[in-house]
Biopython code that builds the backbone (N, CA, C, O; Angstrom):
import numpy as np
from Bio.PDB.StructureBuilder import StructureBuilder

atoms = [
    (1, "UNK", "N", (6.701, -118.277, 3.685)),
    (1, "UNK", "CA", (8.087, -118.139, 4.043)),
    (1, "UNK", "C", (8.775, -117.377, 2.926)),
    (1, "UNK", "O", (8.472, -117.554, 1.746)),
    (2, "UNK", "N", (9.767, -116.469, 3.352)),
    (2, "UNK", "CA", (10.378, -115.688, 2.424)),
    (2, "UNK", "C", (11.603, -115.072, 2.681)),
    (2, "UNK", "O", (11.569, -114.205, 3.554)),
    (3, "UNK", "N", (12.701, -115.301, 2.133)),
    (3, "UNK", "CA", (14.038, -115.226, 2.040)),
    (3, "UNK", "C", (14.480, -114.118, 1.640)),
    (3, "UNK", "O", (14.425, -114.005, 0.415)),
    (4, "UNK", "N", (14.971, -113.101, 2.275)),
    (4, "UNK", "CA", (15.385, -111.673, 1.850)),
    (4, "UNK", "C", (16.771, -111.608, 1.659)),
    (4, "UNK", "O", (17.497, -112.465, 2.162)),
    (5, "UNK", "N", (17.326, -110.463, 0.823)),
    (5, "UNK", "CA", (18.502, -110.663, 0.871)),
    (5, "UNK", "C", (19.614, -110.000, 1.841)),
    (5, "UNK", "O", (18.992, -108.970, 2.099)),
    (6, "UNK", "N", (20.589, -109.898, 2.418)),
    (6, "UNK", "CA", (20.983, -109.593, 3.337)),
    (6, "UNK", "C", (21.221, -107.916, 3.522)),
    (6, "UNK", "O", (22.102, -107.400, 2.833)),
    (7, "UNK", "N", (20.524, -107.169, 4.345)),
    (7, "UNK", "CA", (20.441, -105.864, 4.844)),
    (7, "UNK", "C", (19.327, -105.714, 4.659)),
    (7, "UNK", "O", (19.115, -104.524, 4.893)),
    (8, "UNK", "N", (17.900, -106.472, 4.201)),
    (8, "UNK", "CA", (16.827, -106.082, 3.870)),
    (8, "UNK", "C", (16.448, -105.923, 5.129)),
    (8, "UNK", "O", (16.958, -106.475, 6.104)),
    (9, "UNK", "N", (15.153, -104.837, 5.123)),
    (9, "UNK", "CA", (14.040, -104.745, 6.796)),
    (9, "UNK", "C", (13.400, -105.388, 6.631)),
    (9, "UNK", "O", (12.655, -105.097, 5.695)),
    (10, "UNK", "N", (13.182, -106.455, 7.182)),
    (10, "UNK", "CA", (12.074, -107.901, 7.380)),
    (10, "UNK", "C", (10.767, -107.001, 7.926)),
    (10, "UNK", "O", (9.641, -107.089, 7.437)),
    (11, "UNK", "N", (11.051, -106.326, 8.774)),
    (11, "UNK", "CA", (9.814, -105.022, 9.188)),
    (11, "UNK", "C", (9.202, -104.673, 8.339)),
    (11, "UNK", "O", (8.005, -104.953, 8.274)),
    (12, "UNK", "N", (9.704, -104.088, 7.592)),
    (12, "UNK", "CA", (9.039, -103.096, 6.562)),
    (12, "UNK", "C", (8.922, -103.784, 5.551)),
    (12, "UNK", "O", (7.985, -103.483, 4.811)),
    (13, "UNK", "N", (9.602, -104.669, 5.244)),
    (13, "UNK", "CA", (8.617, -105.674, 3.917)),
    (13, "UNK", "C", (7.787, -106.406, 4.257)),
    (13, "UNK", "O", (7.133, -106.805, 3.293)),
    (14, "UNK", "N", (7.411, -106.876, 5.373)),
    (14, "UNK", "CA", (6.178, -107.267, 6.471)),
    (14, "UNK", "C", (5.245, -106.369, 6.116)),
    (14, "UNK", "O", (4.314, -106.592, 5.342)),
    (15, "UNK", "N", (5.560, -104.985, 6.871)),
    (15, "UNK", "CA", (4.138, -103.998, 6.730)),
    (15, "UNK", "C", (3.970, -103.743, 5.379)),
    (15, "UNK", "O", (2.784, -103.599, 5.085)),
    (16, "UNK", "N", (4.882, -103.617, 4.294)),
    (16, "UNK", "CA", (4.387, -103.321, 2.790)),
    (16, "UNK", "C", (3.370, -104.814, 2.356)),
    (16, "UNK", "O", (2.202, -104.828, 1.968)),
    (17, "UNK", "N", (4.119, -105.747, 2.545)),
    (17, "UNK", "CA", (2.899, -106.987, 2.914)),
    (17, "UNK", "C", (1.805, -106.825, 2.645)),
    (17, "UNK", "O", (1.263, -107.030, 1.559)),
    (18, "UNK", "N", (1.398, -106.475, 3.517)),
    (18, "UNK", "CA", (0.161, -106.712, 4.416)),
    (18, "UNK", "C", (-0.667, -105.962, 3.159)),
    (18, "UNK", "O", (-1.847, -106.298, 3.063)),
    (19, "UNK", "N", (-0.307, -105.251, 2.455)),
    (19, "UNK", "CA", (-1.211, -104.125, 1.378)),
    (19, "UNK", "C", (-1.200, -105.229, 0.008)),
    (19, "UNK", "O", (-2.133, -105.150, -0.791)),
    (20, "UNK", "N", (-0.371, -105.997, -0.154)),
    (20, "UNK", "CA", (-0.144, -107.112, -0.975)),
    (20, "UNK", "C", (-0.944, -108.471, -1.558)),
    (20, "UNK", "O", (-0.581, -109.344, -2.346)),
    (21, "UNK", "N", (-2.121, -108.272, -0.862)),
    (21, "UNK", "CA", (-2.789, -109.448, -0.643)),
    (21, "UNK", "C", (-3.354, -110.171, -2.244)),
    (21, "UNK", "O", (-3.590, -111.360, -2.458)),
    (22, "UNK", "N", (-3.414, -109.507, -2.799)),
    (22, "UNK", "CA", (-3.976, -109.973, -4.407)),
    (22, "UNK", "C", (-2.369, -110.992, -5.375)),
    (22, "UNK", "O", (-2.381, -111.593, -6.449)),
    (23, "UNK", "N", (-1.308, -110.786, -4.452)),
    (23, "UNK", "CA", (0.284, -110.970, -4.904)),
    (23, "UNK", "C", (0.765, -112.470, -3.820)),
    (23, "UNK", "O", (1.890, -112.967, -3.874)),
    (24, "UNK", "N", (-0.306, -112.965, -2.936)),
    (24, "UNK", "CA", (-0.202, -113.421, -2.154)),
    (24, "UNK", "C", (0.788, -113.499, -0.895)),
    (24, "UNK", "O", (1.421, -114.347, -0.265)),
    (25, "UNK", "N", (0.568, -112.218, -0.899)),
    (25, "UNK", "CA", (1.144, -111.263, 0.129)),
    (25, "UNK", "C", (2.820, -111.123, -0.196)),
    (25, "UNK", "O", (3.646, -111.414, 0.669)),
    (26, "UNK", "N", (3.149, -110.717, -1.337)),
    (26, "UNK", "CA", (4.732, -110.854, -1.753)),
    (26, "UNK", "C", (4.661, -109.197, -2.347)),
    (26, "UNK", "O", (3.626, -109.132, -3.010)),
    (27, "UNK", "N", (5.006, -108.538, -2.351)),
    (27, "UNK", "CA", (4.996, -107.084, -2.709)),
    (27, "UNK", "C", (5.586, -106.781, -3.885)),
    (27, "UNK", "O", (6.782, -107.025, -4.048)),
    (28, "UNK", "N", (4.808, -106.198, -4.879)),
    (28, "UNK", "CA", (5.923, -106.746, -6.525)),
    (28, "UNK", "C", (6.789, -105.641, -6.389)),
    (28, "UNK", "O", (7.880, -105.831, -6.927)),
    (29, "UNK", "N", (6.612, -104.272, -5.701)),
    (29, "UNK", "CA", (7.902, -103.739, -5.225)),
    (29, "UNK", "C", (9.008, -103.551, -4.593)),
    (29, "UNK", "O", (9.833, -102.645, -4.716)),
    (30, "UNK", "N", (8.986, -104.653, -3.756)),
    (30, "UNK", "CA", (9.794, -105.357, -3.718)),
    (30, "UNK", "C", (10.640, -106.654, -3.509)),
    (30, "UNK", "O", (11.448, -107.039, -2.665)),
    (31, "UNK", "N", (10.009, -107.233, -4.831)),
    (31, "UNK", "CA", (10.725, -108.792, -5.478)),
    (31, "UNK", "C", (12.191, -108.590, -5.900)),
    (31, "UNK", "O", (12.794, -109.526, -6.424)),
    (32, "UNK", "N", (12.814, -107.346, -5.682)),
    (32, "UNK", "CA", (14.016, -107.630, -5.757)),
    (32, "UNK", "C", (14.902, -108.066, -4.555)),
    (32, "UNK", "O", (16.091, -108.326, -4.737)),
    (33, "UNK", "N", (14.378, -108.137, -3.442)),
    (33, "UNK", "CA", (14.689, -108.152, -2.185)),
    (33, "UNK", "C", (14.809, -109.337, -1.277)),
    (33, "UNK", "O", (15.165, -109.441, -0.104)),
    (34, "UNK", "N", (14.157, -110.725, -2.720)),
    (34, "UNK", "CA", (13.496, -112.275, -2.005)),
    (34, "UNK", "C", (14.959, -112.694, -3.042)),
    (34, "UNK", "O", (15.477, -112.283, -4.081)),
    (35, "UNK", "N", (15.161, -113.597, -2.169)),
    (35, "UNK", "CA", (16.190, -114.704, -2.514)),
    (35, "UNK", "C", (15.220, -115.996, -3.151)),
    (35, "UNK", "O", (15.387, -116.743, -4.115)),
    (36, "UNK", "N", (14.319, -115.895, -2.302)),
    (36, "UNK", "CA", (13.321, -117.841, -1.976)),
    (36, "UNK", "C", (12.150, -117.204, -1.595)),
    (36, "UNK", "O", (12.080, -116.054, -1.163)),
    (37, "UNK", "N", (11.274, -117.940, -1.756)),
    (37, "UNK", "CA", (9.694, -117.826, -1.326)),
    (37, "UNK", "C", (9.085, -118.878, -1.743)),
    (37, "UNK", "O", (9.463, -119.447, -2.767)),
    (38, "UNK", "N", (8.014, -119.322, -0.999)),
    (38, "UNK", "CA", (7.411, -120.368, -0.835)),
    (38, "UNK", "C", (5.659, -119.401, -0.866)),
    (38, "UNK", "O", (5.350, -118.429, -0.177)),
    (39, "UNK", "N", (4.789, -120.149, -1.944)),
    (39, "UNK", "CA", (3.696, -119.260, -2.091)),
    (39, "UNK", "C", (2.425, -119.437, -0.956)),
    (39, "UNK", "O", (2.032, -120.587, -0.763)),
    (40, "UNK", "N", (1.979, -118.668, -0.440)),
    (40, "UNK", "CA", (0.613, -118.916, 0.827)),
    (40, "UNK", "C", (0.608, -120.362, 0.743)),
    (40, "UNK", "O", (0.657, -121.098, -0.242)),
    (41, "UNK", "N", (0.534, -120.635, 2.090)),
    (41, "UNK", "CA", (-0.139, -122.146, 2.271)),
    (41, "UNK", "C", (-0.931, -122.081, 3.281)),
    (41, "UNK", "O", (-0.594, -121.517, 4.322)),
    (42, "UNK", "N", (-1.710, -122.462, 3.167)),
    (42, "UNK", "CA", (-3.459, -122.853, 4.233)),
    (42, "UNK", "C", (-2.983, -123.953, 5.618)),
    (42, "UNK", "O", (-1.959, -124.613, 5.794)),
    (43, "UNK", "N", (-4.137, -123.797, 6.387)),
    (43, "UNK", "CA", (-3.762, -124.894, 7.474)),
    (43, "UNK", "C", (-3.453, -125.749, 6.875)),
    (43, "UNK", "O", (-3.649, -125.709, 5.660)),
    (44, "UNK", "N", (-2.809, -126.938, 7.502)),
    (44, "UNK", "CA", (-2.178, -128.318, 7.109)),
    (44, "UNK", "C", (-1.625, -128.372, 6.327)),
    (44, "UNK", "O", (-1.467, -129.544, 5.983)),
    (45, "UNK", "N", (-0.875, -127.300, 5.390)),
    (45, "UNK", "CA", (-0.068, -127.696, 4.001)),
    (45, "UNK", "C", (1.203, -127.482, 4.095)),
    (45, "UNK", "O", (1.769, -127.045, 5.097)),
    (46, "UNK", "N", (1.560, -127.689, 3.369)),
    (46, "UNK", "CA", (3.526, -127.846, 3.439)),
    (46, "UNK", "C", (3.743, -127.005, 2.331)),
    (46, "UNK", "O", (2.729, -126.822, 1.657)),
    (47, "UNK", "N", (4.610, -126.525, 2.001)),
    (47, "UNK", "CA", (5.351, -125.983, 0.647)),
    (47, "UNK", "C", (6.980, -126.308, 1.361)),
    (47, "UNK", "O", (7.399, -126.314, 2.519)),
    (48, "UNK", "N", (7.779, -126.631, -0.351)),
    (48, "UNK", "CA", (9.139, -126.654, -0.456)),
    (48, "UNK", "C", (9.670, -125.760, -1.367)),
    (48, "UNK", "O", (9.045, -125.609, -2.417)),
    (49, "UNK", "N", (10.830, -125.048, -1.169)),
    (49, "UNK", "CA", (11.317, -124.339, -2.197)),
    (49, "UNK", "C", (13.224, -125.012, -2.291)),
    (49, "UNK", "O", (14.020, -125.296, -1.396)),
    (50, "UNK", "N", (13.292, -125.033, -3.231)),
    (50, "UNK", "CA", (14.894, -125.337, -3.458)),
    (50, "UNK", "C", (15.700, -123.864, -3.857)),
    (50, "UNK", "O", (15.257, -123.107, -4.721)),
    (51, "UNK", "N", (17.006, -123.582, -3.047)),
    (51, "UNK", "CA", (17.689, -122.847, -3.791)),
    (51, "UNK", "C", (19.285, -122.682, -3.141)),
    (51, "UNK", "O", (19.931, -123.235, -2.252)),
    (52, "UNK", "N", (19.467, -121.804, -3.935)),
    (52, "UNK", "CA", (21.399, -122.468, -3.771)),
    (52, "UNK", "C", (21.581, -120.948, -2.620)),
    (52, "UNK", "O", (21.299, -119.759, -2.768)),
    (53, "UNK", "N", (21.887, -121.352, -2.048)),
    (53, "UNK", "CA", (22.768, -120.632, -0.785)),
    (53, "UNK", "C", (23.266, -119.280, -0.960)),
    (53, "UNK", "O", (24.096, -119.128, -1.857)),
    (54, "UNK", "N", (22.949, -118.356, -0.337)),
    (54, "UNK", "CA", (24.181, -117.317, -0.562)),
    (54, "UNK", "C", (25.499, -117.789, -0.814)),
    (54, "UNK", "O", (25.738, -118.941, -0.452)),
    (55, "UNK", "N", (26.547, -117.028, -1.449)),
    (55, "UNK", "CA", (28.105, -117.185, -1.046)),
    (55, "UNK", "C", (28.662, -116.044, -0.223)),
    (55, "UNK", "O", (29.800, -116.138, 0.239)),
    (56, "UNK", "N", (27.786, -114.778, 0.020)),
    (56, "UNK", "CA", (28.540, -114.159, 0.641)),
    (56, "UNK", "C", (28.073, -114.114, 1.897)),
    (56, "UNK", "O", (26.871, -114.021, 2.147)),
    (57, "UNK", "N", (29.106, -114.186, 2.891)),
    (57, "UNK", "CA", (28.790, -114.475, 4.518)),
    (57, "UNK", "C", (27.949, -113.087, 4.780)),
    (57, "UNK", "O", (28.227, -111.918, 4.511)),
    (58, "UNK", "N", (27.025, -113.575, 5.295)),
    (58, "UNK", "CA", (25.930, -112.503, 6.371)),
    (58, "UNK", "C", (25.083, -113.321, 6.881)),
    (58, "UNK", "O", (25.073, -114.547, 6.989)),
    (59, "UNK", "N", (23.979, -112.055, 7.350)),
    (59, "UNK", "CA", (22.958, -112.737, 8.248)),
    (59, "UNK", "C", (21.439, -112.552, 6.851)),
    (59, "UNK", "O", (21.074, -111.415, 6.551)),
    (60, "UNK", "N", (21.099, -113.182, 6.515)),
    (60, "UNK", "CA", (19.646, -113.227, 5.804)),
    (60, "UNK", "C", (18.333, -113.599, 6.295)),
    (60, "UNK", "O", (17.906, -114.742, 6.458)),
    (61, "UNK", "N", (17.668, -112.359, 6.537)),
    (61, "UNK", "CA", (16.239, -112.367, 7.162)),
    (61, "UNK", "C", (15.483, -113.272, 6.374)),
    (61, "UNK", "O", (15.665, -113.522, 5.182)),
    (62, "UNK", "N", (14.523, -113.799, 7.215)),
    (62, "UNK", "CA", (13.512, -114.811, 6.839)),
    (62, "UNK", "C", (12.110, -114.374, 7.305)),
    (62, "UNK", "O", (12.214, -113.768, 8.371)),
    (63, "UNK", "N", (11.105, -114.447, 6.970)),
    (63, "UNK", "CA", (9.490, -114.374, 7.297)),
    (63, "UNK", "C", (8.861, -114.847, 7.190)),
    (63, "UNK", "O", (9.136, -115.727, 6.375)),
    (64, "UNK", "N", (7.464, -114.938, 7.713)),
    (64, "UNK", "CA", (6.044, -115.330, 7.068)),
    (64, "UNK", "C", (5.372, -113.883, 6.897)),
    (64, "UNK", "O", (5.264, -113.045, 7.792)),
    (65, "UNK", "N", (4.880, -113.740, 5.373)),
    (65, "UNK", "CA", (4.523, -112.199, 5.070)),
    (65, "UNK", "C", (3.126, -112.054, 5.262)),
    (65, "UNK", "O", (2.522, -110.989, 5.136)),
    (66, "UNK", "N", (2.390, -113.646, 5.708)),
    (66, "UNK", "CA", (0.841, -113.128, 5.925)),
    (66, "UNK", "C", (0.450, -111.768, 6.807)),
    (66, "UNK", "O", (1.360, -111.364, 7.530)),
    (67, "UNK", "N", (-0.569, -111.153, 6.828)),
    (67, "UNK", "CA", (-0.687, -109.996, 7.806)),
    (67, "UNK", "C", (-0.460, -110.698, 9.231)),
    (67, "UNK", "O", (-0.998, -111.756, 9.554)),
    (68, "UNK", "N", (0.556, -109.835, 10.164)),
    (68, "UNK", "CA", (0.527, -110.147, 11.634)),
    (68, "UNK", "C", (1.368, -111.435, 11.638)),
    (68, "UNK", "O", (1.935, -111.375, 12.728)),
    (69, "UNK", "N", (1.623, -112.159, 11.249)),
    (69, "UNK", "CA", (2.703, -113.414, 11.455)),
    (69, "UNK", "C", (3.916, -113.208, 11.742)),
    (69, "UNK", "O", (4.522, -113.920, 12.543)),
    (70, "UNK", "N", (4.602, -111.898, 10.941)),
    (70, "UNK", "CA", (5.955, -111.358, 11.238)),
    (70, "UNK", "C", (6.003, -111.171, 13.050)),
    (70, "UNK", "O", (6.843, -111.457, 13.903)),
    (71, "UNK", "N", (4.437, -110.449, 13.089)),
    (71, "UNK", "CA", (4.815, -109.370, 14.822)),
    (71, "UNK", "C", (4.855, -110.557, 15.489)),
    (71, "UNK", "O", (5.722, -110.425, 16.353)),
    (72, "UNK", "N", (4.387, -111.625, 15.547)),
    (72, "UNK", "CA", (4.121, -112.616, 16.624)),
    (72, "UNK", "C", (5.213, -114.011, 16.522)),
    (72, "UNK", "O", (5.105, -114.921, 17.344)),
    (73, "UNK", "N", (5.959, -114.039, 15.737)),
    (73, "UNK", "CA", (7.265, -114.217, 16.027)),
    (73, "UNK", "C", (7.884, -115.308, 14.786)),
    (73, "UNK", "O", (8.928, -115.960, 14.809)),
    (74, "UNK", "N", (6.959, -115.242, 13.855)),
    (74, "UNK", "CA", (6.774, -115.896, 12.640)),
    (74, "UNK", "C", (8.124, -115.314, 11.460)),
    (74, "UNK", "O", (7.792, -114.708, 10.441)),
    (75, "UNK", "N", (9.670, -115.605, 11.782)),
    (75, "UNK", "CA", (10.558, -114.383, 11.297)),
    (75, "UNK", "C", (12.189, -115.825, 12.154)),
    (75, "UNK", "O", (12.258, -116.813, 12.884)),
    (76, "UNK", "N", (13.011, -114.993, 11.419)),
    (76, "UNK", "CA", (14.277, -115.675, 12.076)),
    (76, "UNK", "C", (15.397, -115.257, 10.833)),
    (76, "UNK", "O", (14.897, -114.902, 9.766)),
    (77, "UNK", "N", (16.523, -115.283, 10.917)),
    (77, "UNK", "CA", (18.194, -115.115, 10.326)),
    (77, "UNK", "C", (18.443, -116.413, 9.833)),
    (77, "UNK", "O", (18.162, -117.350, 10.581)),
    (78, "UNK", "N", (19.020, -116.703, 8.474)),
    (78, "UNK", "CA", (19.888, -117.494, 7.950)),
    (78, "UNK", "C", (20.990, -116.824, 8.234)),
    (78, "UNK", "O", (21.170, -115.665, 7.859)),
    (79, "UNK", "N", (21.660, -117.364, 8.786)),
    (79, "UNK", "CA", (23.412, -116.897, 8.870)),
    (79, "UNK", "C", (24.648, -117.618, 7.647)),
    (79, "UNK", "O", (24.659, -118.848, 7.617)),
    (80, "UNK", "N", (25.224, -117.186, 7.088)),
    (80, "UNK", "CA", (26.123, -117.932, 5.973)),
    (80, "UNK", "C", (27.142, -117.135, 6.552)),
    (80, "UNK", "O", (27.269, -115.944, 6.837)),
    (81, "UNK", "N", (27.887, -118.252, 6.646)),
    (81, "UNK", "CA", (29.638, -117.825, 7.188)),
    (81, "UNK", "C", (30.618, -118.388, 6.461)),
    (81, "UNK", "O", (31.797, -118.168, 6.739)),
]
sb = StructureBuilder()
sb.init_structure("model")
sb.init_model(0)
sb.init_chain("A")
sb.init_seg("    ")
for serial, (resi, resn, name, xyz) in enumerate(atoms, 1):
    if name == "N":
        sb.init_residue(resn, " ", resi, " ")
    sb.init_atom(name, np.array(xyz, "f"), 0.0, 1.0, " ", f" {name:<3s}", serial, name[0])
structure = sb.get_structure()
């Protein structure tokens, strides 16, 4: 799971992804772009991440950056209003 910041392409940091795999699929070009991330987790595991909220109202893309998780519907908006 991974928290972008608002106007980022959840698309295209998906497909840069996917080339990422030694980073556990987080792209060090662009870590300026994650708010939150939660590192790979395997079947059955959980991860938690804590963090403080945007303050400025938008919509903030969310993902799973494994390869192919984004296309199949693994993705959604934090909205802050």
């Amino acid at each position: 799971w991974v928290l972008l910041k608002a106007g980022s392409d959840a698309q295209a940091f998906s497909t840069t992804a996917v080339t990422a795999k030694d980073t556990g699929y987080i792209p060090p070009s662009l870590k300026d772009e994650i708010i939150a991330h939660i590192d790979q987790l395997g079947p059955k595991e959980s991860g938690e991440v804590t963090f403080k909220a945007p303050e400025t109202p938008g919509e903030y893309p969310f993902l799973c950056s494994f390869p192919a998780h984004y296309m199949v519907g693994m993705k959604g908006v934090l909205v802050v209003k």
